[in-house]
C-alpha positions as CSV (number, residue, x, y, z in Angstrom):
1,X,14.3,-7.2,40.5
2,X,13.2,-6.4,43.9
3,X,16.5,-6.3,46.6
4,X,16.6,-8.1,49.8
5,X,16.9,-6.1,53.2
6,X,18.1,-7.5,56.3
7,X,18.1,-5.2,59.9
8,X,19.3,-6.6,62.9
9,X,19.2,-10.3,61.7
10,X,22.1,-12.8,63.4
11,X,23.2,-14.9,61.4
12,X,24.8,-17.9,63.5
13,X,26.8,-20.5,62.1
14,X,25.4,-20.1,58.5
15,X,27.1,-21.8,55.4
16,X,27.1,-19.2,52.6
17,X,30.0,-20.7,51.1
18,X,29.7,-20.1,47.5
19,X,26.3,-18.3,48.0
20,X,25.6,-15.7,45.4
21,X,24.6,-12.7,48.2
22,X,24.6,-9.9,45.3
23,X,22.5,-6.5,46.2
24,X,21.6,-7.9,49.0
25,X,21.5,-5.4,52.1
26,X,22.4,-5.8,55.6
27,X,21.5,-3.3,58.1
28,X,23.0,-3.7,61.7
29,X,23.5,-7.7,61.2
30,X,25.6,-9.9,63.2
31,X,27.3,-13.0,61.5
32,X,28.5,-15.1,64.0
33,X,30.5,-18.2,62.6
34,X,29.7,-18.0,59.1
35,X,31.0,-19.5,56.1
36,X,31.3,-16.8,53.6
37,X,34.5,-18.1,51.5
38,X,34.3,-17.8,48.0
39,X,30.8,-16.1,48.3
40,X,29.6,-13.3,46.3
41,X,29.0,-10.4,47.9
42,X,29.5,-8.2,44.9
43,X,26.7,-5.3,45.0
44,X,25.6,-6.0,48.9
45,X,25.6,-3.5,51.9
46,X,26.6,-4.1,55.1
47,X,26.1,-1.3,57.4
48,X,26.6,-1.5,61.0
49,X,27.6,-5.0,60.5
50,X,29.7,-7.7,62.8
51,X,31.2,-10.3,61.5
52,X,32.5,-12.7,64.4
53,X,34.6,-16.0,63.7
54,X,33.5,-16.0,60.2
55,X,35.5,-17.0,57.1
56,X,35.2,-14.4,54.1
57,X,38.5,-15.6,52.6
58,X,38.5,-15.1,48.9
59,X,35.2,-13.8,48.7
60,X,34.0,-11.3,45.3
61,X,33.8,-7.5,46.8
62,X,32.7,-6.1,43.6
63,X,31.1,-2.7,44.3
64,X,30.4,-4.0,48.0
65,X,29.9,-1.2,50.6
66,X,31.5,-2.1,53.9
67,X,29.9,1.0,56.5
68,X,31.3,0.9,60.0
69,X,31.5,-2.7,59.2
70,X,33.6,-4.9,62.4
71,X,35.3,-7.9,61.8
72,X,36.5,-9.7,64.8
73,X,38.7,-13.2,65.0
74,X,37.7,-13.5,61.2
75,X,39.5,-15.2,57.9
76,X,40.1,-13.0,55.5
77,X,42.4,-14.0,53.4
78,X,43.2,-12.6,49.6
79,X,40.2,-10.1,49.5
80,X,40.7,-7.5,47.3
81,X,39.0,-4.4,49.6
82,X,40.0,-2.3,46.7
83,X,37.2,-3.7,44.5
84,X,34.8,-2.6,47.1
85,X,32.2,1.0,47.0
86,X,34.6,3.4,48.5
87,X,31.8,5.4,49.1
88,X,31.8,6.3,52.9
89,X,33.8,2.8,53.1
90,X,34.8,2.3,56.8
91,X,35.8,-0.8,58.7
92,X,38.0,-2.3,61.7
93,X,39.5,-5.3,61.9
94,X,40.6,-7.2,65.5
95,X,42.4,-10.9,65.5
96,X,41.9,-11.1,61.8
97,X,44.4,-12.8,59.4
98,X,44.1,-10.6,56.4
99,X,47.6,-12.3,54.6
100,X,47.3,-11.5,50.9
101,X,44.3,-8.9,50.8
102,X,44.4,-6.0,48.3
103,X,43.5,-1.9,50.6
104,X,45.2,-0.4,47.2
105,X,44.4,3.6,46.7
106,X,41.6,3.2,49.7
107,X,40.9,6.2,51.2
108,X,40.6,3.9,55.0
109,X,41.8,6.7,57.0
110,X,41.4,6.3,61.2
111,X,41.5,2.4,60.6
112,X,42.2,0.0,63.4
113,X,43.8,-3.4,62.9
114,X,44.2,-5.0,66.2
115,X,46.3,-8.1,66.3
116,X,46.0,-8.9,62.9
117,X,48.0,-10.5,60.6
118,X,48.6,-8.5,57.6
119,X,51.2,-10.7,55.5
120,X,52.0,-9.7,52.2
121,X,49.0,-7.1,52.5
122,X,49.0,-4.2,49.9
123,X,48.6,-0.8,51.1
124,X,49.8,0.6,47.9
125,X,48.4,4.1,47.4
126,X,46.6,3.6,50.4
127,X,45.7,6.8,52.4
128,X,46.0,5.4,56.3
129,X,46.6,8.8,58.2
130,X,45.7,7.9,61.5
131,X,45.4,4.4,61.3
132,X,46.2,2.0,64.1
133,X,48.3,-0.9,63.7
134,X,48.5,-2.6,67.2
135,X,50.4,-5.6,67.8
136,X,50.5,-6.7,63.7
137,X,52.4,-8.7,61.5
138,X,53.2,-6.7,58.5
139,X,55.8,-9.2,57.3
140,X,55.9,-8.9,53.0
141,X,53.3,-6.0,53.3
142,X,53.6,-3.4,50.4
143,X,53.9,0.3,51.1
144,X,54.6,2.3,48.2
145,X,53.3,5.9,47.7
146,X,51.4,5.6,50.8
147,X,50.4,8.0,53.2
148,X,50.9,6.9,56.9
149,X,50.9,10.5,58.5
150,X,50.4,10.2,62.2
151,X,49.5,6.3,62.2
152,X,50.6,4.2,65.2
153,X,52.6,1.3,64.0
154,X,54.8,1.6,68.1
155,X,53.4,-2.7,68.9
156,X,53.5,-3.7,65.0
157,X,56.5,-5.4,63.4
158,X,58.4,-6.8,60.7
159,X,57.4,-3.9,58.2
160,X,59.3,-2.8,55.8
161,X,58.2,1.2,55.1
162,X,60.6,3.5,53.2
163,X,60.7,6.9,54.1
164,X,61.4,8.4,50.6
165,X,58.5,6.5,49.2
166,X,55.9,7.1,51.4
167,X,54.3,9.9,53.6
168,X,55.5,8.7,57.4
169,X,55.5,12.1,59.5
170,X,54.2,12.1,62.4
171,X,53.8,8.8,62.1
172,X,54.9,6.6,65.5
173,X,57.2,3.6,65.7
174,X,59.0,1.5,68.1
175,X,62.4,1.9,68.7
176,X,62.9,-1.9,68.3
177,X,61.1,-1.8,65.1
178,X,63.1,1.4,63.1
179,X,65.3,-1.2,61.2
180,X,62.2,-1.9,58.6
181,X,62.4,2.3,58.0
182,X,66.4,2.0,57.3
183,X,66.7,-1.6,55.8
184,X,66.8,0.2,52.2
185,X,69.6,2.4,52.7
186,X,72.1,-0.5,53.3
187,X,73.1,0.6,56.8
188,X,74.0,-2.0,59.3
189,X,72.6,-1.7,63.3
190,X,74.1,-3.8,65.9
């Protein structure tokens, strides 16, 4: 079966809701108000790729390689990243709402998310050293055996990160924020 190969294609306002899009690949793409919920994109590339306003909620990441991908004011809610080729995987993310996704045991390191919602997200086994968290919601997110070193959580808030479970040094929080690294040893700060 011969793949389909897409380079430098917009795609604007497309409903792919649903769409099987499986080893398909997508070269330096722009999607640009898309419907993508619920789609399968197990098997496809997307390298160089910008997703804009687009809805990928719940879509099927099966083997899916995500290469310098950029999502931007996008829906994203419940994917399960971990599912995805972690070959060379790298991504950003800026006004996304990523409540309920899945980054477990990704090796995402350098990472922005920019004003994203992050609700409930699970960074479990995650390595994140040097990610940037600016100006997210983090409320319910799950870090457990995962490595933060020198990540930049200062505008982020309503974490909750244990120091004795994860790897924070270096890591850089706000002085306003600290309570979600001391919530778990019972201490009270007025």
């Amino acid at each position: 079966m011969q793949e389909e190969y897409y380079s430098q294609v917009r795609f604007k306002g497309d409903d792919l809701t649903n769409k099987n899009l499986q080893n398909i690949e997508f070269d330096s793409c722009i999607f640009d108000s898309c419907q993508l919920s619920g789609s399968q994109l197990s098997d496809a590339k997307f390298e160089n790729c910008d997703f804009k306003n687009c809805d990928l909620s719940n879509a099927k990441l099966q083997n899916t390689s995500f290469q310098d991908a950029r999502f931007i004011d996008c829906k994203m809610i419940g994917l399960l990243f971990d599912d995805c080729n972690a070959f060379l995987l790298s991504f950003q993310f800026e006004n996304c709402s990523l409540n309920f996704s899945s980054f477990y045991a990704l090796k995402i390191k350098k990472t922005k998310f920019i004003n994203c919602q992050l609700i409930e997200a699970d960074f479990t086994s995650c390595q994140l050293q040097e990610a940037v968290f600016t100006n997210c919601d983090l409320s319910g997110a799950v870090f457990e055996n995962t490595n933060i070193m020198k990540a930049d959580l200062r505008s982020s808030f309503h974490y909750l990160i244990s120091p004795d479970h994860n790897k924070i040094k270096g890591a850089a929080f706000s002085l306003s924020q600290v309570t979600g690294l001391l919530q778990g040893y019972g201490i009270r700060i007025d």
